[in-house]
Every structure is written in C-alpha cells, then in structure tokens.
PyMOL CGO cylinders between C-alpha atoms (Angstrom):
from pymol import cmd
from pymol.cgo import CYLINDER

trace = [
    CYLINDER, 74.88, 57.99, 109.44, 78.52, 57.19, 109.78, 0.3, 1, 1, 1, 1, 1, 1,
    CYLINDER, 78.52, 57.19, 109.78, 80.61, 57.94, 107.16, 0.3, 1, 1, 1, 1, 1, 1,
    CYLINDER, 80.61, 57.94, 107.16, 83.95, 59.77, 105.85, 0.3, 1, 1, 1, 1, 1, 1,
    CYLINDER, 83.95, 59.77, 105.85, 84.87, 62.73, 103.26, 0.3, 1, 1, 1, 1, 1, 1,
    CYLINDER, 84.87, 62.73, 103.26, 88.39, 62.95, 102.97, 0.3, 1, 1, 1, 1, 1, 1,
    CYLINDER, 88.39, 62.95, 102.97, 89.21, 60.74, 105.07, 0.3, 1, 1, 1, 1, 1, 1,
    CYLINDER, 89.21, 60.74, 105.07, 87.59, 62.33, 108.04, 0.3, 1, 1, 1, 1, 1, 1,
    CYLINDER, 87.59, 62.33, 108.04, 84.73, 60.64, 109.99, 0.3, 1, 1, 1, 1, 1, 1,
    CYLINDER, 84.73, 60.64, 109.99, 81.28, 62.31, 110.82, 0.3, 1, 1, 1, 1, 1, 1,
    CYLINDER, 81.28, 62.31, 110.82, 78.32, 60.96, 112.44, 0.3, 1, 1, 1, 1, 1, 1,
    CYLINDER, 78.32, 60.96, 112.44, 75.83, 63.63, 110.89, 0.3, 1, 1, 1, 1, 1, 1,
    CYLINDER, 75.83, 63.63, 110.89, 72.46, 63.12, 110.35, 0.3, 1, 1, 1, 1, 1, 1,
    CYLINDER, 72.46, 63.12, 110.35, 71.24, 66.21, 108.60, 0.3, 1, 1, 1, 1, 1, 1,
    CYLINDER, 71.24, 66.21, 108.60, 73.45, 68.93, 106.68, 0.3, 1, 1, 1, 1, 1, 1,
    CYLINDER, 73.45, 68.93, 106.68, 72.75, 72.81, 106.83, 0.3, 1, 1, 1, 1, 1, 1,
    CYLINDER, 72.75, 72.81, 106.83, 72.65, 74.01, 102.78, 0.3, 1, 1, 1, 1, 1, 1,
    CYLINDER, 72.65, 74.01, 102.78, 72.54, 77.85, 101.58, 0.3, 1, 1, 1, 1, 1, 1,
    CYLINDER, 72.54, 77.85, 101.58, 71.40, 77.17, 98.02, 0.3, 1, 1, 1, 1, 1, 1,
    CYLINDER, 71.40, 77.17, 98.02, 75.17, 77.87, 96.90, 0.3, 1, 1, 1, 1, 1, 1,
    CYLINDER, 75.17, 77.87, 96.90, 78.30, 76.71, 97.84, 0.3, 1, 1, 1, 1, 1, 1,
    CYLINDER, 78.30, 76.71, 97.84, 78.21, 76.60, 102.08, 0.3, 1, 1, 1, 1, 1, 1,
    CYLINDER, 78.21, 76.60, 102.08, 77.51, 73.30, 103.63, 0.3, 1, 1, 1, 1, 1, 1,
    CYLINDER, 77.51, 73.30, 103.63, 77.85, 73.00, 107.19, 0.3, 1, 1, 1, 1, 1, 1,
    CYLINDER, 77.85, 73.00, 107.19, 77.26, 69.15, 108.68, 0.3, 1, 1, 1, 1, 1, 1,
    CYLINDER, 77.26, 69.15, 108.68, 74.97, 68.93, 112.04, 0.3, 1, 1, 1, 1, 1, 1,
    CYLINDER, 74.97, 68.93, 112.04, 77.47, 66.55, 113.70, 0.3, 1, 1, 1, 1, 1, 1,
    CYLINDER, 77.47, 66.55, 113.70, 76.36, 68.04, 116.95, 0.3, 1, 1, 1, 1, 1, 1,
    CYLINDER, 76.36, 68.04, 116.95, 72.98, 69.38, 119.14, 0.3, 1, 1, 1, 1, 1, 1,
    CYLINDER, 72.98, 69.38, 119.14, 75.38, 72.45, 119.93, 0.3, 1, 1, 1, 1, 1, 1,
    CYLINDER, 75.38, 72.45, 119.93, 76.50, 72.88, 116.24, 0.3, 1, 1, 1, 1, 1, 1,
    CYLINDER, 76.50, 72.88, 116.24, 72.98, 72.75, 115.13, 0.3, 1, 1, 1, 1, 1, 1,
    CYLINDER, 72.98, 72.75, 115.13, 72.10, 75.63, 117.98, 0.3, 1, 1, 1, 1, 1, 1,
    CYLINDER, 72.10, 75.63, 117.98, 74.61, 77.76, 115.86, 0.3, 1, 1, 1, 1, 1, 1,
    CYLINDER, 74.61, 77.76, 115.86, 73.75, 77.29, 113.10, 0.3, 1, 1, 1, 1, 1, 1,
    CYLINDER, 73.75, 77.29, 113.10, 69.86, 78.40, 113.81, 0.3, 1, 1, 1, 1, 1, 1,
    CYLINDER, 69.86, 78.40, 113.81, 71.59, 81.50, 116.54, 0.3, 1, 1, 1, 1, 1, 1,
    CYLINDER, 71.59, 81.50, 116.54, 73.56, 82.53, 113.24, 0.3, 1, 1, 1, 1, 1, 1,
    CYLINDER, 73.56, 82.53, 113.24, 69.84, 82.67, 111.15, 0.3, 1, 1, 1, 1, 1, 1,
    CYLINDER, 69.84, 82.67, 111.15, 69.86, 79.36, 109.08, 0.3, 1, 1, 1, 1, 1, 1,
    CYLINDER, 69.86, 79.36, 109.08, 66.55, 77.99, 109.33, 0.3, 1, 1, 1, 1, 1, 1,
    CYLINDER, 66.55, 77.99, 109.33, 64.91, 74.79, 109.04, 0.3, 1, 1, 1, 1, 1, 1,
    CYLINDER, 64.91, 74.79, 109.04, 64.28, 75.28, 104.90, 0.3, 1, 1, 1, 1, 1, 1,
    CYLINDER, 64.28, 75.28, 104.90, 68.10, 74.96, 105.31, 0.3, 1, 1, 1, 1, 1, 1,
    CYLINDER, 68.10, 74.96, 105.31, 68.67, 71.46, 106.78, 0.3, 1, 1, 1, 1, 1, 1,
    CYLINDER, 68.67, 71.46, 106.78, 68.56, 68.38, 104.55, 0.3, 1, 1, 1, 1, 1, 1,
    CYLINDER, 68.56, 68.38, 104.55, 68.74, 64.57, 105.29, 0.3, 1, 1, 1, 1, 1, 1,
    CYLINDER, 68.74, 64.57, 105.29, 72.56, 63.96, 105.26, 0.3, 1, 1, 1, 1, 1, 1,
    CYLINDER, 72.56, 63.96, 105.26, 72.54, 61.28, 102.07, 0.3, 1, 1, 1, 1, 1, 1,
    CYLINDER, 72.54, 61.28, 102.07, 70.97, 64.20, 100.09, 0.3, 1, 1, 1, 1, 1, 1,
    CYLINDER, 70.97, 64.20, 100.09, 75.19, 65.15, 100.25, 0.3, 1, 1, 1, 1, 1, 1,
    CYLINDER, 75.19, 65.15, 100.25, 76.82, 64.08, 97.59, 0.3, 1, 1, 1, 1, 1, 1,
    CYLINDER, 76.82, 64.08, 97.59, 73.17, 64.88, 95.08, 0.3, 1, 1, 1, 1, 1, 1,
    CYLINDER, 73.17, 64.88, 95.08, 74.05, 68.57, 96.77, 0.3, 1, 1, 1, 1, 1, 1,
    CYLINDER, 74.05, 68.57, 96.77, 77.63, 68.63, 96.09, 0.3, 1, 1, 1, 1, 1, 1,
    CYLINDER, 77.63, 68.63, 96.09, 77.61, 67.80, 92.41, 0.3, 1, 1, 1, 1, 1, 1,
    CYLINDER, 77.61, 67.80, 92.41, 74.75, 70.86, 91.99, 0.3, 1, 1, 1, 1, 1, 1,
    CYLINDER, 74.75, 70.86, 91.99, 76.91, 73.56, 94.18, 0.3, 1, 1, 1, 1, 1, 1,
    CYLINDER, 76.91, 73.56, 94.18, 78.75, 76.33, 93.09, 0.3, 1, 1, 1, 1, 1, 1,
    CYLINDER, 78.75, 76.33, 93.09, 82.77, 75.46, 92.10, 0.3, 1, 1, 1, 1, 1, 1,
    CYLINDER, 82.77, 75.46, 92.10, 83.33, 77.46, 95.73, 0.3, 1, 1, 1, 1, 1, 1,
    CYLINDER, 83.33, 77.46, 95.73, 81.93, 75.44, 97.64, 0.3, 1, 1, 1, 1, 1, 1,
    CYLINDER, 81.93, 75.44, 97.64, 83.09, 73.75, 101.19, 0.3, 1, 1, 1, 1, 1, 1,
    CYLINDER, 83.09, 73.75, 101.19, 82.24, 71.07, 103.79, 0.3, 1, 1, 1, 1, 1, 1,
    CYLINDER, 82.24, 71.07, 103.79, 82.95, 72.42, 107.30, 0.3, 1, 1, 1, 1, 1, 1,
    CYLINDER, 82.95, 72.42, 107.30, 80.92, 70.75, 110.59, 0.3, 1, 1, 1, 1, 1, 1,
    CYLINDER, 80.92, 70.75, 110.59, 78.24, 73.22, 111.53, 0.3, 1, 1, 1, 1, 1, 1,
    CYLINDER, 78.24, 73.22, 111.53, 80.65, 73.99, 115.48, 0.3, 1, 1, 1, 1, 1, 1,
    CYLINDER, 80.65, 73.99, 115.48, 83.53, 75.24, 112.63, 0.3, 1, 1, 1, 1, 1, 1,
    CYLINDER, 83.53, 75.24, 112.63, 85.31, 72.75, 114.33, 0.3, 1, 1, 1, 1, 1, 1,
    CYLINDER, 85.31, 72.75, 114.33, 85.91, 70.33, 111.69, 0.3, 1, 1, 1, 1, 1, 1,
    CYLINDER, 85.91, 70.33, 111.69, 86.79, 71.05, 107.63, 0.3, 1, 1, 1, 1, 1, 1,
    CYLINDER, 86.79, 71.05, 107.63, 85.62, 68.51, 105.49, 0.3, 1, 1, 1, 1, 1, 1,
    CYLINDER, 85.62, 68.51, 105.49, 86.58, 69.77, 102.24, 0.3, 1, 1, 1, 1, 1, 1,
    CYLINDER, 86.58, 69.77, 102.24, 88.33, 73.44, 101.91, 0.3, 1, 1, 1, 1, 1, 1,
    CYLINDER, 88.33, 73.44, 101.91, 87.11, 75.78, 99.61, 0.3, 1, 1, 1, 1, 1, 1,
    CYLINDER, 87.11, 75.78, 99.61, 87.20, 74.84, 95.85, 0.3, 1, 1, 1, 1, 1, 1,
    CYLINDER, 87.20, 74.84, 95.85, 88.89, 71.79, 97.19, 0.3, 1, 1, 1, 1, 1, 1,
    CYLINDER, 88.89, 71.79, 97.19, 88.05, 67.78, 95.29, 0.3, 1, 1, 1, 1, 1, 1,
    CYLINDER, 88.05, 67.78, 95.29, 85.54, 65.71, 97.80, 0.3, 1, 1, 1, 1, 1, 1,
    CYLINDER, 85.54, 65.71, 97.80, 86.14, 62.19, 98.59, 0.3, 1, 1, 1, 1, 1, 1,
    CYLINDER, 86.14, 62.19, 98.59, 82.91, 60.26, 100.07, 0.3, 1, 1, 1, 1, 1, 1,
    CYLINDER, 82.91, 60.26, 100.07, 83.72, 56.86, 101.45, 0.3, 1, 1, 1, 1, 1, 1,
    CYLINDER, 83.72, 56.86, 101.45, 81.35, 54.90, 103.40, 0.3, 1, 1, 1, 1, 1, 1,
    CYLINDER, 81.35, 54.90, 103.40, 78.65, 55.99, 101.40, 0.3, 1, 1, 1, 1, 1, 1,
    CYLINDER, 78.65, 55.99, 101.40, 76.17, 54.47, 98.82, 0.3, 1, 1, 1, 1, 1, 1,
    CYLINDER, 76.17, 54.47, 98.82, 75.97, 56.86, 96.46, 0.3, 1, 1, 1, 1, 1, 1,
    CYLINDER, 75.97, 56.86, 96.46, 74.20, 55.51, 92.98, 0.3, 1, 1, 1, 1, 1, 1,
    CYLINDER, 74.20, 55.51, 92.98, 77.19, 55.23, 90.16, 0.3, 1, 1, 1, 1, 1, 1,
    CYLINDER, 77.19, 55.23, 90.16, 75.24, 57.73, 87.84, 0.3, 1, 1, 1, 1, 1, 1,
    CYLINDER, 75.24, 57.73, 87.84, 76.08, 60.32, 90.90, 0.3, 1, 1, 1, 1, 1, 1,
    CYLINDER, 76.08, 60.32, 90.90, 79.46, 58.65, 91.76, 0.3, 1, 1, 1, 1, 1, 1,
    CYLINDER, 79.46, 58.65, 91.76, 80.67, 59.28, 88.44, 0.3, 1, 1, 1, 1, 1, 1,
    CYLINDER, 80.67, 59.28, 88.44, 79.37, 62.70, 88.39, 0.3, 1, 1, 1, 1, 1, 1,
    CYLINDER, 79.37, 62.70, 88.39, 81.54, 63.57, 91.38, 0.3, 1, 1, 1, 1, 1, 1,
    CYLINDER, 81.54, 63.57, 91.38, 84.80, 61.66, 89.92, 0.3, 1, 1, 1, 1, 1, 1,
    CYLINDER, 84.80, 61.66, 89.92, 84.58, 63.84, 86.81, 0.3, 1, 1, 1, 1, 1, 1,
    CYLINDER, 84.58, 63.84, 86.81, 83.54, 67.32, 88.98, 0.3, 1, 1, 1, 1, 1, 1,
    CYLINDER, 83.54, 67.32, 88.98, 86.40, 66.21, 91.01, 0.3, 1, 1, 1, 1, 1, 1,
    CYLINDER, 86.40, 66.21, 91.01, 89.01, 65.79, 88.01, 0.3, 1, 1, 1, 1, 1, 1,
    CYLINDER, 89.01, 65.79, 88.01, 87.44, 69.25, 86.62, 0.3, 1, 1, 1, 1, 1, 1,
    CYLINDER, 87.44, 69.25, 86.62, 88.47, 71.05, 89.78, 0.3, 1, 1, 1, 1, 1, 1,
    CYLINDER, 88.47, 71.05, 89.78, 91.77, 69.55, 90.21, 0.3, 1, 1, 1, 1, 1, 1,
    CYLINDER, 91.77, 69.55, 90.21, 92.67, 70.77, 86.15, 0.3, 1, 1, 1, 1, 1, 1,
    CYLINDER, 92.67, 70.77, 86.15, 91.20, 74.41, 87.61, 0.3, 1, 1, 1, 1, 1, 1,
    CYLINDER, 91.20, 74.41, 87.61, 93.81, 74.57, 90.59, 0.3, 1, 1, 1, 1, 1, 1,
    CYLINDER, 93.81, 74.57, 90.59, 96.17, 73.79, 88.11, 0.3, 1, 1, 1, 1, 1, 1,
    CYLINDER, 96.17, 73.79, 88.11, 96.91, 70.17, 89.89, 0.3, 1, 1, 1, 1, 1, 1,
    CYLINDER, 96.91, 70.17, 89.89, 96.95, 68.34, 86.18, 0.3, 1, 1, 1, 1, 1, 1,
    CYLINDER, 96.95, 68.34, 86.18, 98.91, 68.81, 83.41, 0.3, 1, 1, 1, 1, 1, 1,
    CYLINDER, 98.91, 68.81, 83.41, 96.70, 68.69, 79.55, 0.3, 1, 1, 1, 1, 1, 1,
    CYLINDER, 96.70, 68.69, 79.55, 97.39, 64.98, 78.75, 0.3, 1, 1, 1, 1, 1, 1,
    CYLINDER, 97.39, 64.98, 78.75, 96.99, 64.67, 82.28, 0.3, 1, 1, 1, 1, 1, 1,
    CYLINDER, 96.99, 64.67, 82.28, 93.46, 66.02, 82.31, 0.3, 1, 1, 1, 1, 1, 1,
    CYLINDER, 93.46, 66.02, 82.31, 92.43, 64.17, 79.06, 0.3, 1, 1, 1, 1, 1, 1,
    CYLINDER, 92.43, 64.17, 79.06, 93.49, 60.68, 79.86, 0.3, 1, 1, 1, 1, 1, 1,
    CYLINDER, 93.49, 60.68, 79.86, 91.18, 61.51, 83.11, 0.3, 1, 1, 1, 1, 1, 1,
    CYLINDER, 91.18, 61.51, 83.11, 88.21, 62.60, 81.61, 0.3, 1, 1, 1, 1, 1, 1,
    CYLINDER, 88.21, 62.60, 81.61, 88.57, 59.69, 79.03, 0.3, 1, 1, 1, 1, 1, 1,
    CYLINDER, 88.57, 59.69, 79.03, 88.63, 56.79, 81.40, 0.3, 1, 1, 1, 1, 1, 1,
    CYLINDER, 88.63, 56.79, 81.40, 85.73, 58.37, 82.89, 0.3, 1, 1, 1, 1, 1, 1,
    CYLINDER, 85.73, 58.37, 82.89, 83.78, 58.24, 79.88, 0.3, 1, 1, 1, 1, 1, 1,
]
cmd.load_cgo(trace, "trace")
C-alpha cells in the first residue's frame, strides 16, 4: 500500500506491533531482517491497514518509525496524520479526537481551545 502519515510517504505492506506503543513499518526486505535479527517475531507483524485500528488502541507513548530506523513517522507522544488511507469514519473520528487529546497533553491548546475541539467533534 501507498500511503502518507504526516506527510511522509511509505510503501509498507505489513507493520511490526509490540502490544504497546512501538510500531515499526516493513517498508523494506532489509528493515524486516532487523526487525526479526533484533527478536520481533512473526506474532508481531500485521497487515499494514490494521494501522490506524492499532494506533487508536496504543499506549499515549507511542511512535511510527520505519522498521531500518531510517524514517520517523510520528515522534513519540506526537498527533498522527493518515492521508491516503480509507479508514472507516467511526475510526477516523476516533483518531481526530485522540489526536486533539494529545495535542491539549503537550500543552499545544489553550482550555477554550480544547473545548471548541472536542465539541465540533461531537
């Protein structure tokens, strides 16, 4: 699948998932190598449109990186963009409001800022 996050392009197939918060794309047959060298196994690789299902259930620390470290998709605790994606609204809304939730955390929103948000979303 071709796609963005943030704005970046990947080509990934398959993501690498440790139950928590650290998500490592397969853009690559080399990246993938790594990841199974570092002791990931295949319990740990989904289908890549399982992503943004994933993202909504991780941990508030979680990341995107591509599995070669070469790329990162989203930083740590960082909001997540996915473009190029059909994502079922139920989900995409889920995201918008995780995403407006972890912007008022990092102290990006002001109070009023943060409600008017969360009440077009709802």
């Amino acid at each position: 699948m071709k796609g963005y996050i943030n704005g970046k392009e990947f080509t990934a197939t398959e993501f690498f998932y440790d139950g928590c918060h650290k998500i490592y794309l397969a853009d690559t047959e080399d990246g993938r190598r790594q990841m199974f060298a570092a002791g990931w196994d295949e319990g740990d690789v989904h289908p890549i449109e399982e992503l943004p299902a994933v993202w909504v259930n991780t941990c508030p620390l979680r990341f995107i990186n591509s599995a070669d470290l070469g790329t990162r998709y989203v930083d740590q605790c960082e909001t997540a963009r996915f473009e190029g994606w059909r994502i079922p609204r139920d989900l995409e809304r889920e995201i918008e409001i995780m995403n407006v939730e972890q912007r008022d955390a990092n102290g990006e929103l002001t109070p009023e800022e943060y409600v008017e948000m969360m009440e077009e979303l709802m």
